[in-house]
C-alpha positions, -999 to +999 in steps of 0.1 A: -343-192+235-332-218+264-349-218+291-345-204+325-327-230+349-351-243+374-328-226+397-330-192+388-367-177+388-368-148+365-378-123+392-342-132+405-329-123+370-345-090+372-330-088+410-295-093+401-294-070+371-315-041+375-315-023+407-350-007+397-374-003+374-385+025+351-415+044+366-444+050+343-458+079+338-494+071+341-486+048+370-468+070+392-449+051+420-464+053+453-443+060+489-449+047+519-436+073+546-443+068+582-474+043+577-489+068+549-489+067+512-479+094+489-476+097+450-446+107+434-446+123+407-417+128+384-388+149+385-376+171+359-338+181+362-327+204+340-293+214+326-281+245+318-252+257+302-224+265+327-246+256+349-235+221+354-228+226+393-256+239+405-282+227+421-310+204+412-341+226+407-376+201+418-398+216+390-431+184+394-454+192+418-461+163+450-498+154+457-508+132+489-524+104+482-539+112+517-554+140+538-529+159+564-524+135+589-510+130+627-480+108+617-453+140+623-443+154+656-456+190+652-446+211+680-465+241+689-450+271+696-462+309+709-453+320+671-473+288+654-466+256+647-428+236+641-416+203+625-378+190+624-364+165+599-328+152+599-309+144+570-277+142+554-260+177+543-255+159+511-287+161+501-299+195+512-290+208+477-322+190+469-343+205+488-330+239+483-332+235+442-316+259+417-311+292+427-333+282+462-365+274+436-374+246+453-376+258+487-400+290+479-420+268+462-428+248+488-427+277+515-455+293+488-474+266+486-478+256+523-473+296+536-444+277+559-407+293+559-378+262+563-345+262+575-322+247+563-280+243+579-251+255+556-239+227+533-212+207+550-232+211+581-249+184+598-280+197+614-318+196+611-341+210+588-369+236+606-404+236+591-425+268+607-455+279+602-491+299+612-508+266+605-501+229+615-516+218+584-492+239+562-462+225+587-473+190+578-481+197+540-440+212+535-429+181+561-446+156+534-430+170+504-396+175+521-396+135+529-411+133+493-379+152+476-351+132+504-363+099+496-365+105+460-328+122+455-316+091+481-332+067+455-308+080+432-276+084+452-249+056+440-250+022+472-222+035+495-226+005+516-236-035+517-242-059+544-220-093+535-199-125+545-168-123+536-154-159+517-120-146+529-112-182+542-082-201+528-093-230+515-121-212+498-096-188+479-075-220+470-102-239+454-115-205+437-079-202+419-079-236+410-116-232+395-096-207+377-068-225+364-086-249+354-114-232+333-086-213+314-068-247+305-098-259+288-124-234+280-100-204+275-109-211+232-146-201+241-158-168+233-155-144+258-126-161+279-100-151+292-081-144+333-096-103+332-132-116+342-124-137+369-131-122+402-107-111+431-099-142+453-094-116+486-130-101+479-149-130+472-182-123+495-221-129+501-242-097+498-271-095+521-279-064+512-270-029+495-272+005+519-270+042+509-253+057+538-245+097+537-231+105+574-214+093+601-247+094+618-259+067+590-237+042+594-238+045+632-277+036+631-267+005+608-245-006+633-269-007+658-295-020+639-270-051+631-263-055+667-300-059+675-307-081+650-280-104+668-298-099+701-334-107+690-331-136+665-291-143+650-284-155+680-310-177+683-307-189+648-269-197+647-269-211+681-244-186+693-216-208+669-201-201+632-221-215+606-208-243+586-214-238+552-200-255+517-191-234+483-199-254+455-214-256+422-218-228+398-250-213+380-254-185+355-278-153+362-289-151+321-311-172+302-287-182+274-258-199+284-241-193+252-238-154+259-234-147+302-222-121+320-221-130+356-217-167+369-219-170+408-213-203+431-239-215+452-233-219+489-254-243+509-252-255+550-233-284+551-265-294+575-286-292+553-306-267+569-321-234+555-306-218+587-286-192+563-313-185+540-336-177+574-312-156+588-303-132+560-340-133+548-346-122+586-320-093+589-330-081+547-365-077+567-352-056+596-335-033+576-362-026+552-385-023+576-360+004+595-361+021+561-323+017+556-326-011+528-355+005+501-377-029+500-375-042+466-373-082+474-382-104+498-361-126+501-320-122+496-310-149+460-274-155+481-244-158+456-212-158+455-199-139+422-166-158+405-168-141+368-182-112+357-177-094+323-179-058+339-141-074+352-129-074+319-125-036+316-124-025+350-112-047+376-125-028+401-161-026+389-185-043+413-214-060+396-250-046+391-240-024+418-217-001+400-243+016+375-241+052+384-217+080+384-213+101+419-241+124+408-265+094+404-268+097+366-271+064+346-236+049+333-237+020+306-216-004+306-208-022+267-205-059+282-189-083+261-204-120+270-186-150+272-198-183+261-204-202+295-218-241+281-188-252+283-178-243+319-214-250+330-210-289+316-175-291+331-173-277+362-217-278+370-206-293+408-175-280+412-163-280+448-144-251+459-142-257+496-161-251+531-156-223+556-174-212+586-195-178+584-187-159+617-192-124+608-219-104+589-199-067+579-211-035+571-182-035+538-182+001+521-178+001+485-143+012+465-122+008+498-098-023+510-086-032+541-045-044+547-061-081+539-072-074+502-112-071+515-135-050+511-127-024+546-152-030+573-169+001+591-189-025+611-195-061+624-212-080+645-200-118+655-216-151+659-198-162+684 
């Protein structure tokens, strides 16, 4: 088998096309939750026939990998003791379970009763109890069961730069042209995999985001980044960047489904790479990006085979249905040597990055983008 290009490290191969792993059973994965760690064991869903709308029912069980501790705000009252967590209403279901299963077990098993608001209703969850050790026990599995079900909601949401500039979308359509007039007789091909000039774009990083509420906190968080370090970083100016050369994300360049161009500072510098590494760090450590990386492999995605039967499908990002089940995609490669010898510096143009957007998925603006919820600007 080829080897790797010195370029691409193979934990950047495992970045770009799997968004996690498969958890082993005999190495359950561990979750850190306000500065504590907790083993998660896993979850059974079960199916029933005409059934299919209901509710997940939790049926595993949650052990702490630590004592009850002091990390919730427990409030006590003249009746006992009382915790609140906010969440989205869409994933209340979860920790009601079928038929309410879920929730009795948990008020059983930590003698606690929990409130939770109507579906549809944006509210808080109330933990009660005779015991503040019981309030904190059904507080821990509650955070348990809401990260796990947002694990496994489909990314609503990514930070990026849009490549939106003219002369970047002019060179990209040349690149275009001219790799169909002379590799179009390689396997694999053909105009349907090429990607959409108008949404050409650097992804930072991908965000679940399940209320208003949600991508509120995202803005802010974006706007304090610019106050405590982009600012400082970019100078208060645009950064001037160049697109240009092209790499593949495989280890065979005979069979490759996604082939990305690079984009460098025309300085020089590693003033890009600082700055998104930077805000990747912020947001994972707010808890809004799950940390998986630590550093943000910055590409700019020209062909893609999931193109070639939807034209709307976006990358390694669009691997779930709504319900967060698994979909697999049949990927027909293309045979990229050619393209890689002919076109291995290709220069599609420079532009100046301004704007970092909060871009939500499946939606486009009047310009042909990805539509913005959020921005923040360099200068």
């Amino acid at each position: 088998m080829p080897a790797v290009p010195a370029t691409w490290k193979a934990e950047d191969i495992i970045r770009i096309l799997f968004e996690e792993s498969v958890m082993e059973v005999l190495r359950p994965q561990l979750i850190r939750i306000d500065g504590r760690n907790y083993r998660k064991n896993p979850v059974q869903e079960q199916t029933y026939q005409h059934e299919e709308d209901e509710e997940d029912f939790y049926q595993g069980s949650m052990e702490c990998a630590d004592e009850p501790c002091d990390a919730y705000e427990v409030e006590q009252t003249p009746q006992g003791f009382r915790s609140t967590v906010r969440a989205p209403s869409l994933l209340y279901k979860h920790i009601v379970g079928r038929r309410g299963d879920t929730r009795k077990k948990i008020e059983m098993e930590t003698k606690t009763s929990i409130s939770i608001p109507k579906p549809g209703e944006d509210g808080e969850i109330v933990i009660t109890g005779q015991h503040r050790n019981g309030v904190i026990s059904a507080r821990t599995r509650i955070d348990v069961l809401l990260d796990t079900f947002r694990r496994k909601q489909p990314f609503t949401h990514f930070l990026a730069f849009f490549l939106n500039e003219v002369e970047v979308q002019e060179g990209f359509l040349r690149f275009q042209e001219e790799v169909l007039a002379k590799c179009s007789m390689d396997h694999g091909v053909d105009s349907s995999i090429f990607q959409n000039p108008k949404k050409l774009h650097l992804t930072i990083g991908m965000l679940v985001l399940l209320s208003e509420e949600e991508i509120q906190q995202t803005c802010e968080m974006l706007q304090k980044c610019k106050e405590e370090f982009i600012n400082d970083i970019s100078g208060g100016k645009p950064l001037e960047v160049e697109m240009a050369g092209i790499e593949y994300m495989n280890d065979d360049p005979g069979m490759v489904d996604v082939l990305y161009a690079k984009v460098h500072m025309k300085d020089g510098s590693n003033r890009l790479q600082e700055l998104v590494d930077r805000v990747l760090e912020r947001f994972q450590a707010s808890g809004l990006i799950v940390k998986e990386w630590n550093s943000v492999k910055l590409h700019a995605t020209v062909m893609n085979t999931l193109f070639r039967k939807d034209p709307n499908a976006e990358g390694r990002y669009n691997l779930y249905t709504a319900d967060g089940k698994y979909i697999f995609k049949e990927r027909e490669s293309f045979d990229g040597r050619n393209i890689l010898k002919l076109f291995e510096n290709f220069y599609f143009g420079s532009l100046k990055l301004n704007s970092i957007h909060i871009s939500q998925r499946f939606t486009i603006d009047s310009f042909g983008n990805y539509a913005s919820c959020g921005q923040i600007d360099f200068s």
